[in-house]
Every structure is written in structure tokens, then in C-alpha cells.
C-alpha positions as a printed Julia matrix, in Angstrom:
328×3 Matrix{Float64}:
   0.0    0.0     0.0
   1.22   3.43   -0.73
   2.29   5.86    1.44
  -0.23   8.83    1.87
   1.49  12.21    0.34
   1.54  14.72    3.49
   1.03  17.97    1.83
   0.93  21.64    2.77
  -0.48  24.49    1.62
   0.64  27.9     2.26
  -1.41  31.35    2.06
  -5.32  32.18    2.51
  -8.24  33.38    0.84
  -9.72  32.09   -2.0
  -6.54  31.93   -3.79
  -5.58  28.33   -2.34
  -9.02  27.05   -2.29
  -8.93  24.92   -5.74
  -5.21  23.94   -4.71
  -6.65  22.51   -1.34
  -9.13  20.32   -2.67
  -7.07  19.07   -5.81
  -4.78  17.53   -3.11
  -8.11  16.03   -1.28
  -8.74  14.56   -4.73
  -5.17  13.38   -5.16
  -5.95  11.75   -1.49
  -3.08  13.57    0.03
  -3.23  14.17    3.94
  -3.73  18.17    3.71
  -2.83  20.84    6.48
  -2.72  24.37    5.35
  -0.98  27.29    7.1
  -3.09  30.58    7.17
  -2.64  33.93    7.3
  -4.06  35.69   10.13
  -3.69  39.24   10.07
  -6.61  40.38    8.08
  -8.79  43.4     9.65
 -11.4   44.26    6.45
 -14.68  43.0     5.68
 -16.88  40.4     7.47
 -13.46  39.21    9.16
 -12.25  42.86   10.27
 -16.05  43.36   11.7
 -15.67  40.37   14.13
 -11.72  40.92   15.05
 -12.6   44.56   15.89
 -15.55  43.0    18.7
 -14.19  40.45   20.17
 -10.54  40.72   19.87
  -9.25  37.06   18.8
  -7.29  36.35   15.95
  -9.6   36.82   12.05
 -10.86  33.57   11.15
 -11.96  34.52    7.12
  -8.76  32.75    5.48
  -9.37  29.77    8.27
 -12.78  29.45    7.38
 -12.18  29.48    3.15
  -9.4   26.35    4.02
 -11.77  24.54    6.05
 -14.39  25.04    3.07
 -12.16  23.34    0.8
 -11.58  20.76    2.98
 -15.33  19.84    2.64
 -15.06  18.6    -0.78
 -15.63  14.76    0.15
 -19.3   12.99   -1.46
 -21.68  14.35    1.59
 -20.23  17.37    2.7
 -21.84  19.76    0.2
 -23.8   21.42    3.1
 -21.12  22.04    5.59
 -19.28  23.46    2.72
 -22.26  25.63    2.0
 -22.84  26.55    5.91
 -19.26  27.85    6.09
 -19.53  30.0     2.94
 -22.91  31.28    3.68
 -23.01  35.19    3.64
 -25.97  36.96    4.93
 -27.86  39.5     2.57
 -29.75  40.78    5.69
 -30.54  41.6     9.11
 -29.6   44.36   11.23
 -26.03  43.4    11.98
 -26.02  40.47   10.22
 -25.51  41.56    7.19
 -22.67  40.83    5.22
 -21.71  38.68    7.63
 -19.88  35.15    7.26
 -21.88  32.41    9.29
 -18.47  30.21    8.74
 -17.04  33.58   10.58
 -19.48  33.63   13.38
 -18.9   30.28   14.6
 -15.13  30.13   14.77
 -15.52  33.12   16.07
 -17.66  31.2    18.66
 -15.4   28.68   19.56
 -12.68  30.85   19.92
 -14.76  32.09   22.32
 -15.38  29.15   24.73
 -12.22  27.89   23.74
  -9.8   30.96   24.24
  -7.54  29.54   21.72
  -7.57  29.28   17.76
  -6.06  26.47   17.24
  -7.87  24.47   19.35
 -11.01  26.39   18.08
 -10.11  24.8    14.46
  -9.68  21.37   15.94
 -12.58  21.07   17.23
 -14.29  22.61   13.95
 -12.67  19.99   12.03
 -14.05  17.25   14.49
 -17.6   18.82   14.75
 -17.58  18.97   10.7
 -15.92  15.71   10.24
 -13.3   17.62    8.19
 -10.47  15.06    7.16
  -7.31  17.79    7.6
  -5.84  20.32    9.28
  -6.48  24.19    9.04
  -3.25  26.07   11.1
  -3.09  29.45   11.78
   0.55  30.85   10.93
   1.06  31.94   13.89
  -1.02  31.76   17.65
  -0.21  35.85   18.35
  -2.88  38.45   18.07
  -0.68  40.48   14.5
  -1.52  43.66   11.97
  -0.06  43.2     8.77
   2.42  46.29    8.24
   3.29  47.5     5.17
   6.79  49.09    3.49
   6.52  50.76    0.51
   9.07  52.3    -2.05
   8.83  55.86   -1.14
  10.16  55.13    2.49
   6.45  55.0     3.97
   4.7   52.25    6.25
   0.85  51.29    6.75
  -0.32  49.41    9.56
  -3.25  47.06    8.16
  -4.3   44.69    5.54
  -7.65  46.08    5.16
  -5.45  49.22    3.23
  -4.15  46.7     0.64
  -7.97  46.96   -0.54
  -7.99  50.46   -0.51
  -7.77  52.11   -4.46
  -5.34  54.87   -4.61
  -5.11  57.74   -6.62
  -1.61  56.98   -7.12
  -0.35  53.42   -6.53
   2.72  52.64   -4.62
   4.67  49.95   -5.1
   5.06  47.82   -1.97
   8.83  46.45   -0.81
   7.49  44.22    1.69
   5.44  43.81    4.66
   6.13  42.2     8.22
   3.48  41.02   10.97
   3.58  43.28   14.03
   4.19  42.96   16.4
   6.99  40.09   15.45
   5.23  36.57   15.83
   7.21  33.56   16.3
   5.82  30.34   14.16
   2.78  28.53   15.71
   4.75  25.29   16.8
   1.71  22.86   14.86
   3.0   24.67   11.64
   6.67  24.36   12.08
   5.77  20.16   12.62
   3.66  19.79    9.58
   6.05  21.71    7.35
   9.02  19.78    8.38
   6.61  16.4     8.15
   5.53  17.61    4.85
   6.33  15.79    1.37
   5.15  18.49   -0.57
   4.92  22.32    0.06
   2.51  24.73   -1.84
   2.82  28.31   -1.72
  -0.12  30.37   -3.33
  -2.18  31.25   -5.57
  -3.14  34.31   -3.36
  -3.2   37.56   -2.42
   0.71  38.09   -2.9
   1.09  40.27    0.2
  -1.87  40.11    2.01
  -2.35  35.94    1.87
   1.23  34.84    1.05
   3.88  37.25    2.18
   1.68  37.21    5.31
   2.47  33.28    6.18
   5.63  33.13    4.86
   6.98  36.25    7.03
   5.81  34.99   10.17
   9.42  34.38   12.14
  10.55  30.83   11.93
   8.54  29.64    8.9
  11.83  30.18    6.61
  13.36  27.39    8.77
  10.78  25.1     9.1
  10.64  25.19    4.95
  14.37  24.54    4.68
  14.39  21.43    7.7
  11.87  20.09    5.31
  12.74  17.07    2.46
   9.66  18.18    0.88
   9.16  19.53   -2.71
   8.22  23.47   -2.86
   6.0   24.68   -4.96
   4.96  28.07   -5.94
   1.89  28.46   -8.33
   1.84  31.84   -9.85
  -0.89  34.59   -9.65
  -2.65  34.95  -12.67
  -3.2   39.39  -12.42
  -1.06  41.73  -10.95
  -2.96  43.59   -8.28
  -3.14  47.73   -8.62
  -3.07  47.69   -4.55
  -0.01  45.09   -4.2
   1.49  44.05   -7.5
   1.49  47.0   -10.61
   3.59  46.22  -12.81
   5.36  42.8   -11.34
   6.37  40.24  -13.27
   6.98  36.84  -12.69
  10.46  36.98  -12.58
   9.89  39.22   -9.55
   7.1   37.39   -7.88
   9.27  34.76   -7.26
  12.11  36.52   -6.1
  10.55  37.67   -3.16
   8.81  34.09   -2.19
  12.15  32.66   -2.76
  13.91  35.88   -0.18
  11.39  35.09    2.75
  11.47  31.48    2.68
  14.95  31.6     2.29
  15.57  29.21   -0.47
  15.15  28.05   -4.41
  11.41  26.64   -5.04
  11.98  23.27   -6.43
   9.05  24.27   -9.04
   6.84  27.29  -10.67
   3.93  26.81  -12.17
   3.19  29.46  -14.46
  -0.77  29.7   -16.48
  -0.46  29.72  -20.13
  -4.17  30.02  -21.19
  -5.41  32.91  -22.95
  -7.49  35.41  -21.05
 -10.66  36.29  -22.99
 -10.54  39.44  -24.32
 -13.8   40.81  -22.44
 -12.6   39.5   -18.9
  -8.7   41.59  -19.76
 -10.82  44.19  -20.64
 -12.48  44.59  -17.14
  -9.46  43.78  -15.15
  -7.64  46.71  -17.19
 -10.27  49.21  -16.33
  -9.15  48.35  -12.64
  -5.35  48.55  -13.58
  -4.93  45.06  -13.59
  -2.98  42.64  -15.64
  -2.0   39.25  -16.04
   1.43  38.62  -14.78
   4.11  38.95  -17.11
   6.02  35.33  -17.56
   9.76  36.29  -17.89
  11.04  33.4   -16.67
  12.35  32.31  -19.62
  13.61  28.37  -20.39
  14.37  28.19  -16.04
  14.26  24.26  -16.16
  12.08  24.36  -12.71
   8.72  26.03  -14.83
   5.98  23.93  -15.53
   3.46  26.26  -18.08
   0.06  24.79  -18.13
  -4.1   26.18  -18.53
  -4.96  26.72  -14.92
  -7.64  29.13  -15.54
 -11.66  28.27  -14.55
 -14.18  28.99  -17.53
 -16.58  30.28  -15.0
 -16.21  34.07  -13.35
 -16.51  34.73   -9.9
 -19.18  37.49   -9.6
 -19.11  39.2    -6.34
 -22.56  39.63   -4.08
 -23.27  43.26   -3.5
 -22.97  43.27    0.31
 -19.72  41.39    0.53
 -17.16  44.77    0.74
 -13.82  42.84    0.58
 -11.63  42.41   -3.04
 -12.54  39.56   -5.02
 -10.78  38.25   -8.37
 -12.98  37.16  -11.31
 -10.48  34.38  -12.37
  -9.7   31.95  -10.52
  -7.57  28.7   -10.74
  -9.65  25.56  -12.41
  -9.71  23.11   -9.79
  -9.42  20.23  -12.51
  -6.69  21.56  -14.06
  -4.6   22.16  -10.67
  -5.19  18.79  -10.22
  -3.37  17.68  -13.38
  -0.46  19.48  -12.49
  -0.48  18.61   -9.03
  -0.66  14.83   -9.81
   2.51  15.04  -12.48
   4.33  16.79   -9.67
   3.5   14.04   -7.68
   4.0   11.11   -9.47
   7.39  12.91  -10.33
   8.29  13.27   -6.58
């Protein structure tokens, strides 16, 4: 009998969603580290009243984790927004009860393992770090933002960001630092690039834990620069700065080479948004495939965070995922 692939994934939001449960297809044992220093929308609300660590990215992972034959509804309970209510409204029920447990249990972690017991959730959802963080942000003209709710914000002018830190400096939560160094195979992204990614992979220790690891690293590239966090970055670039806060070469990058239909380029440009530019040349470690859905993501009126109309094609993640695999 085979040996179960222990696999990682690395970021938050929606980005890593389709790379989550391509793994659960692929029958891997998943954990995925999450950032945790969001303070916008539904998530931002919540932080804000009660003080504990954002659960949004925590609740998206635990989402995708609900992908086996039955679990349609607790997928659909987490993701439930409501369109109403005084208060309520535009509100995550997945949110609320994390938020919940936190709650009675005082402790994230322990919050998400008993979600993933009540929900019958085969994986693990881990929280970058257990410390209460802001994101803080550096940008080229020598200025710095406390908050990852501003990387939503449209400027005037857009700035081109350096890098961000959490603050106050968080060490590594330890159940992170064990699954990474356990881990077979290591996914970084899709994401957010700053807000999602930069904002695990910064977290003090993390860098470490990636290099004690024998696992293969992975980094699947964005498919549109981002006015508020990426103008203007190419691939090339992307990938520097994974490879500068982990500390090491990725093994491989997996790069989208599907054509973006003219109308959907035409919408992201009116936003100042691009696909990302693939100048990475004949680098032996790029794997150039279609990733891209065929379906849009339309956003719901009274949800007030950023949301990308492409996303990743879980199918075709898959694919790649399983060559990687059987390559390992």
C-alpha cells in the first residue's frame, strides 16, 4: 500500500481554495498554514468585537476541505453570507462560529480542531502563527501602513510595496513548524501576494521550518497583478521575493499559459490590472500549463472585501499537481 502524500499548503483566501481540494482529490493528507492578520470586511467586523485572531482565510481552508461525497452542506454553511438583518448583514456564518469557539475555547487552534471534528473535516487548518498580529506594510517611497484592510484600498496613485512584516513580530505557531518539516510536498499560493502569502511566509521561523523540510516546494503563480499590491510585477519578480522570505530556491513554478478572454482583460484593465508577465524564460524548474476556470466569480453586492474574477480551475490544478506528484 502506498504511502499517503503529506502535503501543505501555504497562504489564505480564495486563492488556495482549488489547490486545497485538488490535493483532497489526489488523497493527500492536507494541512494548510493561514494567514491571520486580516482586519477588512466580514473578518475585520468580528476581530474589531471580540478581539481574537480573524478567522476569514481559516474558514475558506476549512471550506475546501469539505469537498468529500456528503459534505456539500457544511461546505455551504461555512460560505454562507448573509444578505440581511440588522447586523447580520454581510456577515460570514463560517465567521461567526469560529468566532464562537474561539470564544469558549480561548484559543484558535484548538477552536479549528474542534471545527474539524464537529464537521468531520479530514485535515488540518493552522493558523501561521497563535499571536494576536496587523499586517504592516513598506513601501518604495520610504512610507509604512499598519493594516491589511489598506491593501484593498484604491489609490489615486499606486505605490509599489517592498514588503510587509506582521507586528508585532510573531514567532511560528509550533503545529505549523511540525507539519512543514513532516511535509512531502509544500505549496505556496495562488493568493493575495502580500496580504495571503507574504503574510504566512513572514511569520518568524517559517523560513526554517521550509528549509528542515525534504519536501518539494511549490509556488503556483498569480494569474493578475494587483493595482493595490502588484502593478507592474512580473513573474520573474514574484518569485524573487517568495524565494527571499522562505529563504531558499522553489523546487518548481507553475506558471498559467491560457489565454485570457478578451472581455474578462478588458475589465481587469479598467481596474489597472494585468495578467502577470512570464519572464522566466527556459528556467528548467517552470511547468506552463491552462490553470484558468471557464466560469467568473461574480461578487454579491454586500460582501465589501476584493474579489478576483479568475480563478484557478480546480481540474486543471489537479493535473499538475498529480505530475508533480507522481514525479516526486
Amino acid at each position: 500500500m502506498a504511502t499517503q502524500t503529506k502535503a501543505v499548503v501555504m497562504g489564505g483566501g480564495t486563492g488556495t481554495f482549488p489547490v486545497i481540494t485538488a490535493l483532497k482529490r489526489l488523497n493527500a493528507s492536507v494541512s494548510t498554514v493561514v494567514c491571520v492578520s486580516d482586519s477588512g470586511g466580514s473578518t475585520g467586523r468580528i476581530r474589531d468585537e471580540f478581539g481574537f485572531q480573524p478567522v476569514g482565510d481559516l474558514r475558506q481552508s476549512l471550506a475546501a476541505m469539505a469537498e468529500s461525497e456528503g459534505q456539500e452542506w457544511i461546505k455551504r454553511i461555512l460560505l454562507y453570507r448573509f444578505a440581511k438583518g440588522e447586523g447580520l448583514k454581510g456577515h460570514n456564518l463560517g465567521n461567526l462560529i469560529l468566532t464562537a469557539l474561539q470564544d469558549m475555547t480561548g484559543d484558535t487552534t484548538r477552536a479549528l480542531e474542534i471545527a474539524e471534528k464537529v464537521f468531520r473535516i479530514d485535515g488540518s487548518v493552522i493558523p501561521v502563527t497563535q499571536d494576536l498580529v496587523n499586517l504592516e506594510i513598506h513601501y518604495a517611497d520610504g512610507t509604512v501602513q499598519i493594516g491589511e484592510h489598506i491593501l484593498d484600498e484604491t489609490p489615486t496613485q499606486p505605490r509599489r510595496v517592498t514588503h510587509v512584516s506582521l507586528v508585532p513580530s510573531a514567532p511560528i505557531n509550533p503545529s505549523a513548524a511540525h507539519d512543514i518539516k513532516e511535509a512531502d510536498l509544500i505549496v505556496i499560493g495562488p493568493g493575495d501576494y502580500y496580504a495571503s502569502v507574504q503574510a504566512v511566509l513572514v511569520a518568524k521561523g517559517l523560513g526554517k521550518a521550509v528549509n528542515s523540510s525534504a519536501g518539494k516546494v511549490v509556488y503556483m503563480m498569480n494569474l493578475m497583478t494587483r493595482l493595490t499590491q502588484t502593478p507592474d510585477m512580473t513573474a520573474s519578480e514574484h518569485l524573487a521575493g517568495i524565494e527571499k522570505s522562505i529563504g531558499q530556491k522553489v523546487d518548481i513554478v507553475v506558471v498559467n499559459n491560457q489565454p485570457i478572454p478578451p472581455e474578462t482583460l478588458e475589465v481587469y484593465a479598467h481596474e489597472g490590472e494585468f495578467p502577470v508577465e512570464d519572464d522566466l524564460g527556459d528556467d528548467p524548474r517552470v511547468i506552463r500549463t491552462p490553470l484558468i476556470s471557464d466560469e467568473l466569480v461574480a461578487k454579491v453586492a454586500y460582501d465589501t472585501a476584493h474579489r478576483s474574477l479568475l480563478r484557478h480551475d480546480t481540474q486543471k490544478v489537479e493535473q499538475v499537481l498529480a505530475r508533480i506528484l507522481k514525479a516526486k
